[in-house]
C-alpha positions in Angstrom: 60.6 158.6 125.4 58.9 158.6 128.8 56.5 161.2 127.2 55.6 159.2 124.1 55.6 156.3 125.8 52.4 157.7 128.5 50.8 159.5 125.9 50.3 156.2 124.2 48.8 154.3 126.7 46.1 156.8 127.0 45.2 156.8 123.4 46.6 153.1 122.6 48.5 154.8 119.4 52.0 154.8 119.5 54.5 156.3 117.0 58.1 156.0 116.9 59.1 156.7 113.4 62.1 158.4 112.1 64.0 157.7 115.6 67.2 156.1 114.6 65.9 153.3 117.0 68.3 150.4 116.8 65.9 148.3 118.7 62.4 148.3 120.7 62.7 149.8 123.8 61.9 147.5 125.9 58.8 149.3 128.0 57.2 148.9 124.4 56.6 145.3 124.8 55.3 146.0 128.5 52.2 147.8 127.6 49.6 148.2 130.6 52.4 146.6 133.1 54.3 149.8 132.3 52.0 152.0 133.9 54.0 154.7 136.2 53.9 157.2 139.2 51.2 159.8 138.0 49.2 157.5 135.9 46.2 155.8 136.9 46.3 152.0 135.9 42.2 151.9 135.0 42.7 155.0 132.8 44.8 153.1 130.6 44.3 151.5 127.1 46.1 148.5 125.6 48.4 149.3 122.6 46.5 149.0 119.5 48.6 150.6 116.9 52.5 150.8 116.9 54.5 152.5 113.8 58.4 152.0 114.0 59.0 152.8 110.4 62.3 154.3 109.4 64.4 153.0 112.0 67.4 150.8 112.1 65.4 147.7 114.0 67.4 144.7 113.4 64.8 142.4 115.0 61.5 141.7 116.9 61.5 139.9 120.2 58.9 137.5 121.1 57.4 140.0 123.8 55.2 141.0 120.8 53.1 138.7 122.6 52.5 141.0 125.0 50.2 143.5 122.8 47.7 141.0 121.9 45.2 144.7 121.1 47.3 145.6 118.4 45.8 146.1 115.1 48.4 148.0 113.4 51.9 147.3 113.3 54.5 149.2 110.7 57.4 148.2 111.0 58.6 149.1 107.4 61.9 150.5 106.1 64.2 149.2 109.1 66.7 146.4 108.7 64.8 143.1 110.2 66.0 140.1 109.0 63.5 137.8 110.2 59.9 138.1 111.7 59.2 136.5 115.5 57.2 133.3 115.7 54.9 135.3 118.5 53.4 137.6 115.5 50.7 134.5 115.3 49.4 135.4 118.8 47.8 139.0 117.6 44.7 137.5 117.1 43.6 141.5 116.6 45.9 142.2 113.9 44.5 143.9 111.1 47.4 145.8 109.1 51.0 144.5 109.0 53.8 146.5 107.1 56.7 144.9 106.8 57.8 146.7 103.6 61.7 147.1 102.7 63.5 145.2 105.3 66.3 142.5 104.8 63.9 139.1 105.5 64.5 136.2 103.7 61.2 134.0 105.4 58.0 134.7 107.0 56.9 132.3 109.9 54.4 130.2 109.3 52.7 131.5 112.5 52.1 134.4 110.7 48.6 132.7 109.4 47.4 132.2 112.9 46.8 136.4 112.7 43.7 135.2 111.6 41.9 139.1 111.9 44.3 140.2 108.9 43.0 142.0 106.6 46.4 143.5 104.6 49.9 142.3 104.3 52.4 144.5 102.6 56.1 142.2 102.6 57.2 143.9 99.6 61.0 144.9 98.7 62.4 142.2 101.1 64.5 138.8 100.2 61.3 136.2 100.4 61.6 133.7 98.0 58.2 132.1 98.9 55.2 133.2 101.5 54.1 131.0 104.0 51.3 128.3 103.1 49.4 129.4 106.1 48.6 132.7 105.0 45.4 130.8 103.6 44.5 131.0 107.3 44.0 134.3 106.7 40.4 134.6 105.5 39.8 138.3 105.9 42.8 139.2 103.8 41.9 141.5 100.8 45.1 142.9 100.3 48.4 141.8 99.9 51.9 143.0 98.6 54.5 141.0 98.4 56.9 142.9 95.2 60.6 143.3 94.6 61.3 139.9 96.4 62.8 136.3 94.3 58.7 134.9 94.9 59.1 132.0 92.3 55.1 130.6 93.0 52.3 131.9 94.9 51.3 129.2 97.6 47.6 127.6 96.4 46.3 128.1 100.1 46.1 131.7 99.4 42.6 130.7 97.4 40.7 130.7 100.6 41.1 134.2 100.8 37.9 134.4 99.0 37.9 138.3 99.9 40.9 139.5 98.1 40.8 142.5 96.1 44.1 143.5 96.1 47.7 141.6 94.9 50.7 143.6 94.0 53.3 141.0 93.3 55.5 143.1 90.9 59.1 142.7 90.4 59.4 138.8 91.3 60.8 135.3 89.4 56.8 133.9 89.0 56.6 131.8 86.1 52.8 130.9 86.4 49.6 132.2 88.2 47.4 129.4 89.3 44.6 128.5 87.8 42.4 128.0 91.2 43.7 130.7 92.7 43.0 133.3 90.4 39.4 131.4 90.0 38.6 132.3 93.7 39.6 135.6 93.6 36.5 137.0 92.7 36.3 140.5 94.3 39.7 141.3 92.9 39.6 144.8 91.3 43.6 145.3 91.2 46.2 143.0 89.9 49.9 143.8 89.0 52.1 140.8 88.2 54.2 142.7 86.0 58.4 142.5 86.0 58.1 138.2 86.1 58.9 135.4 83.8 55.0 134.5 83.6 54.5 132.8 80.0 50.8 132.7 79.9 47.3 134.3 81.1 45.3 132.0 83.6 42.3 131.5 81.8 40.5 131.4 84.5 41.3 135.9 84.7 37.7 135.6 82.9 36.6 134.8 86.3 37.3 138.4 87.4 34.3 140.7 86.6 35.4 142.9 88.7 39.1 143.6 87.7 39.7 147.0 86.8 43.5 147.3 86.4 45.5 144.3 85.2 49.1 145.0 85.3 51.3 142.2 83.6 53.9 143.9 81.8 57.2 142.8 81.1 56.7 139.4 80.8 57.2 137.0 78.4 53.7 136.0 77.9 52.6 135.1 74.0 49.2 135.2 73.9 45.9 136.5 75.9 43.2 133.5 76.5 39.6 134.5 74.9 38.4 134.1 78.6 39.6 137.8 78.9 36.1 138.9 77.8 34.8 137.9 81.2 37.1 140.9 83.1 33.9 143.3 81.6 35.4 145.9 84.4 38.7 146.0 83.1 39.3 149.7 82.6 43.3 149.6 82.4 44.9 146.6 80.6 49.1 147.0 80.3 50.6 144.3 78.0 53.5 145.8 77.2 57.3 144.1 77.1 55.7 140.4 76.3 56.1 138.1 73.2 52.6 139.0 71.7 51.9 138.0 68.0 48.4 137.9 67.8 45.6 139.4 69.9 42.1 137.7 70.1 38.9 139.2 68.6 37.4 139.0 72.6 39.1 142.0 73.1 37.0 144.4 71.5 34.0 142.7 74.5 36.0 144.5 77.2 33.7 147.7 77.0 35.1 150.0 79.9 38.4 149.7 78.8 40.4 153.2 78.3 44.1 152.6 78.9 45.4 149.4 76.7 49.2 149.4 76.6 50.8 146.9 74.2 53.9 148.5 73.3 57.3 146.4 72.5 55.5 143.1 71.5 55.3 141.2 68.3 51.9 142.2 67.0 51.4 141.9 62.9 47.9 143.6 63.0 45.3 145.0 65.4 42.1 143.1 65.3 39.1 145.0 63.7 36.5 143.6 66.5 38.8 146.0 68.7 38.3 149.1 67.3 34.8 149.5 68.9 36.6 149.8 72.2 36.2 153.2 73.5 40.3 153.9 74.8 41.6 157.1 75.5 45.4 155.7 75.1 46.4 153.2 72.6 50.2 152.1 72.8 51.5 149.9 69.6 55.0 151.1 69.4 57.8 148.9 69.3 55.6 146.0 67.3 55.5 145.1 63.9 52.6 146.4 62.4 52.7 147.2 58.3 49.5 149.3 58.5 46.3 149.7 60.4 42.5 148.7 60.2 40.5 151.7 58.8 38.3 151.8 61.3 40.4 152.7 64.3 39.5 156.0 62.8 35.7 155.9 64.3 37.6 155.3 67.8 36.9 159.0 68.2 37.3 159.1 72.0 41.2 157.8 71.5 43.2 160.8 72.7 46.6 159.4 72.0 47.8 156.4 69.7 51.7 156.0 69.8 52.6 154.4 67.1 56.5 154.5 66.7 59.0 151.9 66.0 56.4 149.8 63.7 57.6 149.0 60.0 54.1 151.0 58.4 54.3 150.9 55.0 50.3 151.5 54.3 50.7 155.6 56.6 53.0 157.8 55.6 55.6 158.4 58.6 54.1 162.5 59.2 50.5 160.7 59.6 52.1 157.9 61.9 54.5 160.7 64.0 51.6 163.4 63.7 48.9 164.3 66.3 46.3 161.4 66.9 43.2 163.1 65.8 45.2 163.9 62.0 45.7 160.2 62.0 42.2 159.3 62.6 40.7 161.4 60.9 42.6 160.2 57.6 41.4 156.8 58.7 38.3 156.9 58.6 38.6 159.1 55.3 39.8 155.2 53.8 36.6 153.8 55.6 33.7 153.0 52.5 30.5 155.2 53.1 26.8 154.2 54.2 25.8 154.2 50.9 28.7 151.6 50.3 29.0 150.0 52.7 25.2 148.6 53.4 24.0 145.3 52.4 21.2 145.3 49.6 17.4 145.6 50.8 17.2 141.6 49.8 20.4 140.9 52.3 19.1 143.4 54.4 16.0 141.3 55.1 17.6 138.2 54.8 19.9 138.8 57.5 16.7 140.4 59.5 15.0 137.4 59.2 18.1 135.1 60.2 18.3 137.0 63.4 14.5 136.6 64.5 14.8 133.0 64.0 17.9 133.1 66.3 16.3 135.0 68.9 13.2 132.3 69.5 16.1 130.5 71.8 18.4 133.4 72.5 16.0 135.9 73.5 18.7 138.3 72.0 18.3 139.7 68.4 21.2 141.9 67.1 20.4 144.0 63.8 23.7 146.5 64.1 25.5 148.1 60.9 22.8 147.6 58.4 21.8 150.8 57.4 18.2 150.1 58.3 15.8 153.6 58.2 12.8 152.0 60.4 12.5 149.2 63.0 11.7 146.0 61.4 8.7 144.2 62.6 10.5 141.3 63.5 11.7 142.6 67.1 7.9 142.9 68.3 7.0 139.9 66.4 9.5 137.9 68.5 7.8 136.8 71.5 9.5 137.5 74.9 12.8 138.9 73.5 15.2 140.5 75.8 17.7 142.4 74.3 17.7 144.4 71.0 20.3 145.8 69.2 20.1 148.4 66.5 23.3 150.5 66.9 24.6 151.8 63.8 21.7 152.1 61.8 20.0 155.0 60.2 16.5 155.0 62.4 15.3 158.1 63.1 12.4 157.1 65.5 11.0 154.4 66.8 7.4 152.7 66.2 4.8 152.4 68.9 5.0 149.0 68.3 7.8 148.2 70.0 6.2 148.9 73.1 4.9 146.0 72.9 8.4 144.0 73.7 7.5 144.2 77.2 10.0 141.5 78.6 13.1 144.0 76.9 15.5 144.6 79.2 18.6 145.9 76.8 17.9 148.2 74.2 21.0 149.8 72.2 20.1 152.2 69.7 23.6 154.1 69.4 24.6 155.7 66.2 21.2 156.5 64.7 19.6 159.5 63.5 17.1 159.6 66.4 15.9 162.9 67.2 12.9 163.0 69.7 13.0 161.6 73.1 11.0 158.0 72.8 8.7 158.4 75.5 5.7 156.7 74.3 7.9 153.7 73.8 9.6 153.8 76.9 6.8 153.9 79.6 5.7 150.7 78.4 9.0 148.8 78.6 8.8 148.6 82.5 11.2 145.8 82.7 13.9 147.9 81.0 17.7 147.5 82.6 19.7 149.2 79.9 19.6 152.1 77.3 21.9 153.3 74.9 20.9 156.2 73.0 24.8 157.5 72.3 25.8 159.4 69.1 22.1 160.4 67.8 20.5 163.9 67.4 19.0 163.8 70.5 16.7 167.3 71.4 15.8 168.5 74.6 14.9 165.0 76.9 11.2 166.1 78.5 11.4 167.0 82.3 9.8 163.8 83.1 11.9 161.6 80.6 13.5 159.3 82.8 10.5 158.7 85.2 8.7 155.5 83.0 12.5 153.9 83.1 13.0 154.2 87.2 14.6 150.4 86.8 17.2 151.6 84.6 20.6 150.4 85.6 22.6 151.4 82.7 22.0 155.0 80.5 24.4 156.2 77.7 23.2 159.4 76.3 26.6 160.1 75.1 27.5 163.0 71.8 23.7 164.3 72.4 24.5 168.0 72.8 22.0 170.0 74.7 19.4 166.6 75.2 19.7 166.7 79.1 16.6 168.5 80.6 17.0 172.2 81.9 16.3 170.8 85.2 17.8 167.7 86.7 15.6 164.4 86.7 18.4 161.8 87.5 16.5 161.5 90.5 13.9 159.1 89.2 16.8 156.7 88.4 17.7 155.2 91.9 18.6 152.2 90.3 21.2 153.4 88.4 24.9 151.9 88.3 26.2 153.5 84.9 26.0 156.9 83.7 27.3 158.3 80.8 26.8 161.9 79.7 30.2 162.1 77.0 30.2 165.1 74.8 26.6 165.9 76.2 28.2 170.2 75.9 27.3 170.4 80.1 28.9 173.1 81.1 27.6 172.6 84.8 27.2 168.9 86.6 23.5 168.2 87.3 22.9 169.0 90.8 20.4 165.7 91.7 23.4 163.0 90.0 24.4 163.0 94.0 21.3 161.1 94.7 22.7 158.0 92.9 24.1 156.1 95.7 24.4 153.3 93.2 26.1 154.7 91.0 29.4 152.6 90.2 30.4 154.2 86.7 30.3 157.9 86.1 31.6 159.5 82.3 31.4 163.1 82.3 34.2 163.7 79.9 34.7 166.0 77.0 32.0 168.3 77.9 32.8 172.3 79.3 32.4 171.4 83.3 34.0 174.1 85.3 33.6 172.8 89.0 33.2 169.4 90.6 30.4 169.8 93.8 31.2 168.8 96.8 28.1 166.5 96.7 30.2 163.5 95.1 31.2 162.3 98.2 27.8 160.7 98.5 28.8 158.7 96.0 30.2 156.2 97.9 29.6 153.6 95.4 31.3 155.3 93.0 34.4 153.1 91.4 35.1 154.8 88.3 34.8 158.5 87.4 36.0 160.1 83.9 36.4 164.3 83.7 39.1 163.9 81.0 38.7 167.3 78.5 36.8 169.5 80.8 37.6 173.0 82.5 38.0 172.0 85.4 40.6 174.1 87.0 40.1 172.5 90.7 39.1 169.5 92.6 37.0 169.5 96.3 38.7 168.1 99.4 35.7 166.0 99.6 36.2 163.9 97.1 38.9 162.4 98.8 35.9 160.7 101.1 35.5 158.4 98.1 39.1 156.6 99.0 39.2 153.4 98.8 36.1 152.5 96.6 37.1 154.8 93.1 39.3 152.9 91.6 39.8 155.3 89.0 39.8 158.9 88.5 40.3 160.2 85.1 41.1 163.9 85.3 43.9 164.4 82.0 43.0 167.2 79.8 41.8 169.9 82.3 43.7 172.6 83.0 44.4 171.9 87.3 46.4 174.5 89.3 45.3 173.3 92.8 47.6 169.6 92.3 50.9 169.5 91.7 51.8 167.1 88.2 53.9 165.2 90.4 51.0 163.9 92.4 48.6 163.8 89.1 51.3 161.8 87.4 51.1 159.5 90.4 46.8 158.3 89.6 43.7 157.9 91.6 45.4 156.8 94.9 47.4 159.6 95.3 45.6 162.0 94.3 42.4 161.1 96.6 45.0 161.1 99.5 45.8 164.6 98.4 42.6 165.7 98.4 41.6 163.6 101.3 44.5 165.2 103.9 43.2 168.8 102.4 39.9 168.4 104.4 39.9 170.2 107.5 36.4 168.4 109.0 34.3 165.9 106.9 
């Protein structure tokens, strides 16, 4: 003990883990004034980070005063029953882990660590956290699950930097309205395992969410404010008292996980079929049938389906493969020809929508089978946003180039088949392009150079349009990428120049190997490689923990990483990958 004991006042990190300890030694709390024969005093360093996980502490004395350095303390996984008032006088504290112990309260002293920036209390007996926690204005994450919390105290909205809350596994029956508002930055919530009967309405508030946990609930309906979460990637619902969902749904365009099995749902809205999952989970509801169109949800690799009362699919269609079931959906879904509105509606409808946009700014012409771009758009002065997705246009007028306040132009599902340059080096102002599901042909070399503001670019099911050699260079701007079913069989080398890049879809193409170059991307919060060939992953990548939030890797055939740790999602797996690097 003597050993450790020196060896940690020369580096200030001390680690007494896994030591049976039934209590801390006392030369713990003595820091510096333990300095002995053979040491020299003004060599030595103030304790700054002390692990005693895995011990059989039964309590903390109030000579924790006497390591006011400290800025780690894990004390996790012993058999405290109580935490010592003196834990308020580590003004340096940054990290306290106080994770499966026996303690029934925290001190309210605990607040006066003002410097804490995460709290992890989970799997204890708390039946309520300490008001004074608000105190705490750094704190971004905090864990408090598998305890008897019945309410979250409303201080806790002053920690305006939160980004984390894991409060799994507790008796909650409500989530405050002004809390959740000033949560802002939060990208993770899991509230699932409570008694919650309702969604705040102010979750719209949370642009930034990308995983909302709230299974196993008893919650009976989502508020339309959910269209505000437009980062939501993972949505789990299941175990609740759903009936209905609302039509906002469909808004949440990032979405790929939605889990609403064992609920009480009668019918799956049609506005949600546009979302662009990858897993779908309705079993366990009672749905009688399905909307047609969840058949053009073509990137949905599995739709579970069991324990519904369909009586519209026959049971081989509903316990078949997904992409069988969709494919006899969309077989039900009328054709163009059928489905378009007559040329007089057609126009009709065209001219509705330019007097709309005269105070919107917006016009939205999608799903009427037009073959040209009307008139109207450049015709409406200082418009901002056109939409012509699912259309038959296969190119686009001159004319348009004359919009020159557009900053959103969606042209998905068209017929477009040559790279729109002349249009596009006049629309200087442009933020967002969507060129998805056309017939794209080769992009020029210097495509992307009249669009260097670009912030968003889908080029998505455009086999072979990306240029031989990479240009993504003249896109600095750029925070969205998507390159689905582009047939890549090799990531373009100059994407690591995009160090603003926040959203990154490579999937369902034939990528091999990931480069190493990605952990430039340290913006990077979401990054989809579902369906490649990718057989192994870079160490580096692992740089990238904490900021990606989530790394989509099923449907590659990895060796390198165990399922087990696969299984376990993004964390885990960039902590893999991140203690496989020898020197960053």
């Amino acid at each position: 003990m003597d050993r450790v004991l020196k060896a940690a006042r020369a580096s200030g990190s001390l680690n007494l883990s896994n030591r049976s300890l039934k209590e801390v030694p006392d030369d713990v709390y003595k820091s510096l004034d333990a300095v002995g024969e053979g040491e020299n005093w003004w060599e030595a360093v103030e304790l700054q980070k002390l692990i005693l996980a895995h011990n059989d502490i039964q309590t903390l004395k109030q000579d924790l005063r006497n390591l006011p350095q400290l800025t780690v303390l894990n004390v996790s996984h012993n058999k405290l029953t109580n935490l010592p008032p003196a834990i308020g006088e580590l003004q340096m504290l940054k990290l306290l882990d106080l994770s499966f112990n026996l303690i029934h309260d925290l001190p309210q002293q605990v607040g006066s660590a003002a410097s804490l920036v995460k709290l992890d209390c989970s799997s204890n007996r708390l039946t309520s956290l300490p008001s004074s926690l608000g105190n705490c204005l750094n704190l971004s994450e905090l864990k408090a699950s598998n305890n008897g919390l019945t309410m979250l105290p409303e201080d806790l909205s002053k920690c305006s930097k939160m980004m984390k809350l894991d409060v799994e596994g507790n008796k909650l029956s409500m989530l405050s309205e002004n809390v959740i508002a000033s949560w802002t930055k939060l990208n993770e919530l899991n509230a699932a395992k409570n008694c919650l009967s309702n969604v705040p309405e102010s979750i719209g508030d949370l642009s930034r969410l990308i995983r909302l946990d709230l299974h196993q609930n008893r919650i009976s309906s989502i508020p339309l404010s959910i269209k505000g979460c437009s980062s939501l990637t993972e949505l789990y619902m299941g175990n609740n008292s759903l009936s209905s969902l609302p039509a906002e749904i469909g808004e949440l365009s990032q979405l790929g996980t939605f889990d609403l099995h064992s609920n009480q749902l009668k019918e799956y809205p049609v506005e949600a079929c546009k979302l662009q999952l990858s897993v779908l989970d309705l079993s366990n509801n009672s749905l009688s049938g399905l909307p047609s169109e969840i058949g053009m949800m073509t990137t949905l690799r599995k739709l579970l389906l069991a324990g519904n009362p369909m009586r519209t699919l026959r049971s081989s269609l509903v316990s078949g493969p997904t992409p069988a079931l969709l494919k006899y959906l969309r077989s039900r879904l009328p054709s163009e020809e059928e489905s378009g509105p007559s040329s007089s509606k057609k126009e009709d409808v065209v001219n509705k929508a330019a007097r709309l946009s005269i105070s919107s700014k917006e016009l939205s012409l999608g799903g009427l089978s037009l073959s040209a771009v009307p008139a109207k758009i450049w015709e409406s002065s200082g418009i901002t946003k056109v939409d012509l997705s699912r259309n038959l246009i296969e190119e686009l007028p001159v004319e348009l180039s004359s919009c020159v306040s557009l900053e959103v132009l969606i042209l998905s599902r068209n017929k477009i088949k040559v790279w729109p340059s002349a249009v596009l080096k006049l629309l200087s102002n442009l933020l967002c392009l969507k060129l998805d599901n056309n017939l794209l042909g080769q992009i020029p070399a210097d495509g992307f150079q009249a669009i260097s503001k670009l912030q968003i670019l889908d080029l998505s099911a455009n086999g072979g349009a990306l240029p031989e050699r990479a240009t993504f260079s003249s896109l600095p701007m750029l925070l969205e990428l998507y390159l689905r079913r582009m047939s890549i069989s090799e990531v373009p080398s100059d994407l690591i120049t995009l160090h603003q890049l926040k959203i990154l879809d490579l999937s369902q193409n034939a990528i091999q190997s990931v480069p190493k170059g990605f952990k430039h991307l340290t913006s990077l919060a979401e990054l989809d490689l579902t369906d490649n060939n990718i057989s192994s992953l870079p160490p580096e990548l692992g740089v990238l923990e904490p900021s990606l939030q989530a790394l989509r890797l099923d449907g590659n055939p990895l060796r390198s990483i165990r399922r087990t740790i696969l299984d376990r999602g993004t964390k885990a797996i960039l902590q893999y990958l991140k203690d496989k690097i020898v020197d960053i």
